[in-house]
MIMIBA-471492 format. One record per atom (N, C-alpha, C): residue in three letters; atom name; x, z, y. Coordinates in steps of 0.05 Angstrom, whole numbers, m for minus. Layout:
residues N
(ALA,CA,(X,Z,Y))
...
END
This chain:
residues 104
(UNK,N,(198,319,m370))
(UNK,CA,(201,328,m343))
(UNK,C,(193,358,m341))
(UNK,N,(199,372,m318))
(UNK,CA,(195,399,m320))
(UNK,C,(165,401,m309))
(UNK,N,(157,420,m316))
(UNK,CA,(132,430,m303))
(UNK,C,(119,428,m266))
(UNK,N,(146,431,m258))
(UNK,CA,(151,438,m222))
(UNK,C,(144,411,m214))
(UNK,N,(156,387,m232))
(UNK,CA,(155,363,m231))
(UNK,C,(127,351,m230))
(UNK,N,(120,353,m247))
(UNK,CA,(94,343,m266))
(UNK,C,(75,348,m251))
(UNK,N,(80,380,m230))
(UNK,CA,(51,393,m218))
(UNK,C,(55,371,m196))
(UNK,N,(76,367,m186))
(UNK,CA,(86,347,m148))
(UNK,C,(67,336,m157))
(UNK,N,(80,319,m173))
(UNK,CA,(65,293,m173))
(UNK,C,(32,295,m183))
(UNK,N,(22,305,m194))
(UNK,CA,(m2,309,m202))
(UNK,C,(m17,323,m172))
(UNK,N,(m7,327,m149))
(UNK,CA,(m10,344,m126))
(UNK,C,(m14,318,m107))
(UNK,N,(9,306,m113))
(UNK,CA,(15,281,m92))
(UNK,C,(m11,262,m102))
(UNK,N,(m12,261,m127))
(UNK,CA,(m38,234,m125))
(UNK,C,(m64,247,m125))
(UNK,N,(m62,273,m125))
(UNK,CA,(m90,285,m118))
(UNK,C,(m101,282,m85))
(UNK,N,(m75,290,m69))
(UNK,CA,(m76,277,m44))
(UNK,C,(m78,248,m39))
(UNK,N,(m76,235,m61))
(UNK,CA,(m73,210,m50))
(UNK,C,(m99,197,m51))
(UNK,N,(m115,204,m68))
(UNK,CA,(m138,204,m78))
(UNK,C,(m163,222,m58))
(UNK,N,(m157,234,m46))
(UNK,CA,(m168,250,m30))
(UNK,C,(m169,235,6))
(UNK,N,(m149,233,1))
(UNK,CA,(m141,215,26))
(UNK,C,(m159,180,38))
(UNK,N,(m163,182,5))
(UNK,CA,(m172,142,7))
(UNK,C,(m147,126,10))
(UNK,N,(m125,133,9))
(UNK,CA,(m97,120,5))
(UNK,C,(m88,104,m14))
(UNK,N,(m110,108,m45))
(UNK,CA,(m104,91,m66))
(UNK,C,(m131,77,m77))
(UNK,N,(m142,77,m50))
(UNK,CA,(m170,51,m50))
(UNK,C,(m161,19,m47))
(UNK,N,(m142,19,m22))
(UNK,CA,(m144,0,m24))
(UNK,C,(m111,m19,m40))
(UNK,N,(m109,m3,m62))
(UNK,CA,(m83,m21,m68))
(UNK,C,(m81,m41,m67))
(UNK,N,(m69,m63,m66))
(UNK,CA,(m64,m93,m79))
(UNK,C,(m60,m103,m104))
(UNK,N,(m49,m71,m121))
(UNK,CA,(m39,m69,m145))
(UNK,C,(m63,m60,m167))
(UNK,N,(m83,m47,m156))
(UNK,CA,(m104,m37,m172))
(UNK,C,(m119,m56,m194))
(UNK,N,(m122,m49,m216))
(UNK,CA,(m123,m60,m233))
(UNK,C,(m111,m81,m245))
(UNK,N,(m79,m89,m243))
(UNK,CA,(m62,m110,m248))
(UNK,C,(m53,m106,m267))
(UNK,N,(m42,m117,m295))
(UNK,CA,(m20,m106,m310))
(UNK,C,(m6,m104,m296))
(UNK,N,(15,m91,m302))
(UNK,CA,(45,m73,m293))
(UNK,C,(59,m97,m314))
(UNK,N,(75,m119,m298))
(UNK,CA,(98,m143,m317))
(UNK,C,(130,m122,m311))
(UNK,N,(128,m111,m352))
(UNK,CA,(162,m102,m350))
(UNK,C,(170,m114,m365))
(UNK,N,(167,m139,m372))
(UNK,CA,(187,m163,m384))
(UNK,C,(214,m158,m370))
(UNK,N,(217,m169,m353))
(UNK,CA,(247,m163,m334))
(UNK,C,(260,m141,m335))
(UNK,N,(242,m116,m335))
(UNK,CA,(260,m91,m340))
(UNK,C,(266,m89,m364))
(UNK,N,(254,m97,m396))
(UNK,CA,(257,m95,m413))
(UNK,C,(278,m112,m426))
(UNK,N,(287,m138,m411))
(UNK,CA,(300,m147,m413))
(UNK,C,(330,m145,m404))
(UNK,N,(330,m122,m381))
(UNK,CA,(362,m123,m380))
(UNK,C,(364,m98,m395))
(UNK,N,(391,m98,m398))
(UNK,CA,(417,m83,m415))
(UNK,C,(401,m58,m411))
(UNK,N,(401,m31,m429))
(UNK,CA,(392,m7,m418))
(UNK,C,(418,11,m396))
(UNK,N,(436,m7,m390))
(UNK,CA,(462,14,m380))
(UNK,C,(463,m6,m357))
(UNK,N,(444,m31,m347))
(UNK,CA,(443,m40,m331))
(UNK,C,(407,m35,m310))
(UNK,N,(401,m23,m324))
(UNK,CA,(361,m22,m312))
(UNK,C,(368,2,m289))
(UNK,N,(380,13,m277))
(UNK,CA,(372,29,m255))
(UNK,C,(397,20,m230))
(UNK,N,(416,3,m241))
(UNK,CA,(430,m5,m220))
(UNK,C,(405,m33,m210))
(UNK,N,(403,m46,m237))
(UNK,CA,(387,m65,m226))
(UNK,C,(363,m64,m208))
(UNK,N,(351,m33,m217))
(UNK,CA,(324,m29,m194))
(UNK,C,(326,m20,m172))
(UNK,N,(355,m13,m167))
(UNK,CA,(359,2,m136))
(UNK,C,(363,m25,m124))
(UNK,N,(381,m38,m135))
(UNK,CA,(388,m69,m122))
(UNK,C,(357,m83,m117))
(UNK,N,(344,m86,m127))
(UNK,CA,(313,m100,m127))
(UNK,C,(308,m89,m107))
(UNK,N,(297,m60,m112))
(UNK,CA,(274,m42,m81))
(UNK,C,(301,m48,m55))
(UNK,N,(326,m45,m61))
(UNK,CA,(334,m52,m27))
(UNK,C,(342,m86,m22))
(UNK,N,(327,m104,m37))
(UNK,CA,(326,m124,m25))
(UNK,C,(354,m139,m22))
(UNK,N,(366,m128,m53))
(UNK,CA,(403,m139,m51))
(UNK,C,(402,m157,m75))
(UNK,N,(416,m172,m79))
(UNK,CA,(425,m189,m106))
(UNK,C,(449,m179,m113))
(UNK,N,(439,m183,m148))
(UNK,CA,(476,m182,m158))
(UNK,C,(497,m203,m149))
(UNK,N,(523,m199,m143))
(UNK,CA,(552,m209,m135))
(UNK,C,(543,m244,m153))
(UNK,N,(532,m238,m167))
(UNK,CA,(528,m262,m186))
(UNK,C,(507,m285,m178))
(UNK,N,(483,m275,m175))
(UNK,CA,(466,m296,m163))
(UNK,C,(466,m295,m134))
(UNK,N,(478,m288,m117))
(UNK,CA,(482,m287,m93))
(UNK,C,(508,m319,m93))
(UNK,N,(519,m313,m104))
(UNK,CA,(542,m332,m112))
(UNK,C,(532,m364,m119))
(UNK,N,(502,m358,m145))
(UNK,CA,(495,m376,m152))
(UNK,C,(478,m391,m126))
(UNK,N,(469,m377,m106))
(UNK,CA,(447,m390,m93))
(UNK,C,(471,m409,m74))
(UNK,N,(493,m389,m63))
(UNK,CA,(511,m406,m45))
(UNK,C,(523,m433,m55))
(UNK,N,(524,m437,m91))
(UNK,CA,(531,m456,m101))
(UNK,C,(515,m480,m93))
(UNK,N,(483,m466,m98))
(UNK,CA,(468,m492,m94))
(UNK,C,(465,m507,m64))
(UNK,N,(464,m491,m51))
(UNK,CA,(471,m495,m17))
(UNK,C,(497,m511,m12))
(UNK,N,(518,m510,m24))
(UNK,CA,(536,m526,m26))
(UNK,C,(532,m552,m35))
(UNK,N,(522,m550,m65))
(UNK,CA,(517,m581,m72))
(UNK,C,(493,m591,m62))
(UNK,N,(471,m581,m47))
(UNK,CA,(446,m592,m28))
(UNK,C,(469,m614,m13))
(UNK,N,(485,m596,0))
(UNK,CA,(499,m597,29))
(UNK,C,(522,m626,20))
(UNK,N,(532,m630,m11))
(UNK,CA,(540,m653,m16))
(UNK,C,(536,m669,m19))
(UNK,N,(507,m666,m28))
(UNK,CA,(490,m694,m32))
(UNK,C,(483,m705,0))
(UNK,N,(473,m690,20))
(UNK,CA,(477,m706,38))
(UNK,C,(491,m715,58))
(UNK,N,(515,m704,51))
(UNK,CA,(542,m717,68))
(UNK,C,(555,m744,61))
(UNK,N,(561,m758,87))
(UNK,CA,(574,m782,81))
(UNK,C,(604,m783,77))
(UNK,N,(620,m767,100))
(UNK,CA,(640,m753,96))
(UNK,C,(661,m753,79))
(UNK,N,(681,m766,63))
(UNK,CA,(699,m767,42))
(UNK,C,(708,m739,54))
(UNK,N,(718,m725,67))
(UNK,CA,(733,m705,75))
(UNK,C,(717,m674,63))
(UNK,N,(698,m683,79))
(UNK,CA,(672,m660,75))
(UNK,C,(671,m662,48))
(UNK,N,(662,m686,32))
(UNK,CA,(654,m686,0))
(UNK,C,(676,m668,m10))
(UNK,N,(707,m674,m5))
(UNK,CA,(724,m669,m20))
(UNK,C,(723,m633,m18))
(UNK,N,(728,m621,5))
(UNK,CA,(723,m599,11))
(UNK,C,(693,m583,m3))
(UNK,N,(674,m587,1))
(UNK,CA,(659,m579,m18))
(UNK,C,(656,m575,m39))
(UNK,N,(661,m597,m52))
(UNK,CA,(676,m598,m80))
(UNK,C,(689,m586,m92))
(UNK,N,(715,m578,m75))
(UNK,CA,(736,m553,m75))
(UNK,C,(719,m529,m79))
(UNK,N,(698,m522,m56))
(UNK,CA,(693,m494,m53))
(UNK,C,(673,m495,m74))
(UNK,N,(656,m511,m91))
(UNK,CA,(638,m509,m110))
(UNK,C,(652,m500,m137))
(UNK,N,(680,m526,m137))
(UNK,CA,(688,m501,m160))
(UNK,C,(695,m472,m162))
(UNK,N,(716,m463,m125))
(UNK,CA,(723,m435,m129))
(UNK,C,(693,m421,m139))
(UNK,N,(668,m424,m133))
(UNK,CA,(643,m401,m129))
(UNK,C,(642,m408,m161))
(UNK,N,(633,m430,m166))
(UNK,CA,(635,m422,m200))
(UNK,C,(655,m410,m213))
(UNK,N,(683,m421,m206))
(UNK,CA,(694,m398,m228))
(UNK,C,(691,m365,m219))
(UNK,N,(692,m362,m192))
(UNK,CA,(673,m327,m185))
(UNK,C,(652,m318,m205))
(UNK,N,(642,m338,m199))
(UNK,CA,(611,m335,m214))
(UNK,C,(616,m326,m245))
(UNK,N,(636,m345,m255))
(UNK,CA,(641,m337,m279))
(UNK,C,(652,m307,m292))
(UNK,N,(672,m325,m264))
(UNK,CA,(688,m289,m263))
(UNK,C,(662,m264,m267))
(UNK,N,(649,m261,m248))
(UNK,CA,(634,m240,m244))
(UNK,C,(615,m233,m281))
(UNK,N,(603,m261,m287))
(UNK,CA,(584,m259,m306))
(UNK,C,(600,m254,m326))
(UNK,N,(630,m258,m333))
(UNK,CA,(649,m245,m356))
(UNK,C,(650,m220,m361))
(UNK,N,(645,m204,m341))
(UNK,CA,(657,m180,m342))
(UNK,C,(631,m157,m339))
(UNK,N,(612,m177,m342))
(UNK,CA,(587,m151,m347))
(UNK,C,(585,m141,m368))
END
């Protein structure tokens, strides 16, 4: 990093520190878990952390959660009509799903 950089931030937690701002973290003294970051792709770790901090999912598990909401939603229907329809839409989201997880 550049120098200009290095001072901010060395400026910013001096303030922060000054302040009593980083007394009371929640985080203080925790390990830092980067299993997960270490684990995705390196050409996928900064799409993946903007998606995380704004509280979005990938096209993929967004897909997967609606799957399961679907088959919740079949198990308790009595419905032949409904079952069949569900059914239907459980496969289109998986093959999406697939779709989507092929092409990463």
């Amino acid at each position: 990093m550049s120098l200009f950089i290095d001072n901010a931030i060395a400026g910013w937690i001096h303030n922060a520190e000054q302040n009593g701002e980083l007394k009371n973290n929640p985080f203080k003294g925790k390990k830092i878990d980067l299993d997960d970051y270490f684990r995705t792709p390196a050409e996928h770790r900064m799409a993946m952390k903007i998606l995380k901090d704004a509280n979005a999912l990938p096209p993929a598990v967004e897909i997967m959660k609606e799957i399961d909401r679907k088959k919740e939603e079949l198990e308790l229907t009595e419905k032949l009509d409904l079952k069949l329809r569900l059914q239907k839409e459980i496969r289109t989201l998986e093959l999406k799903k697939n779709l989507f997880l092929e092409n990463q």
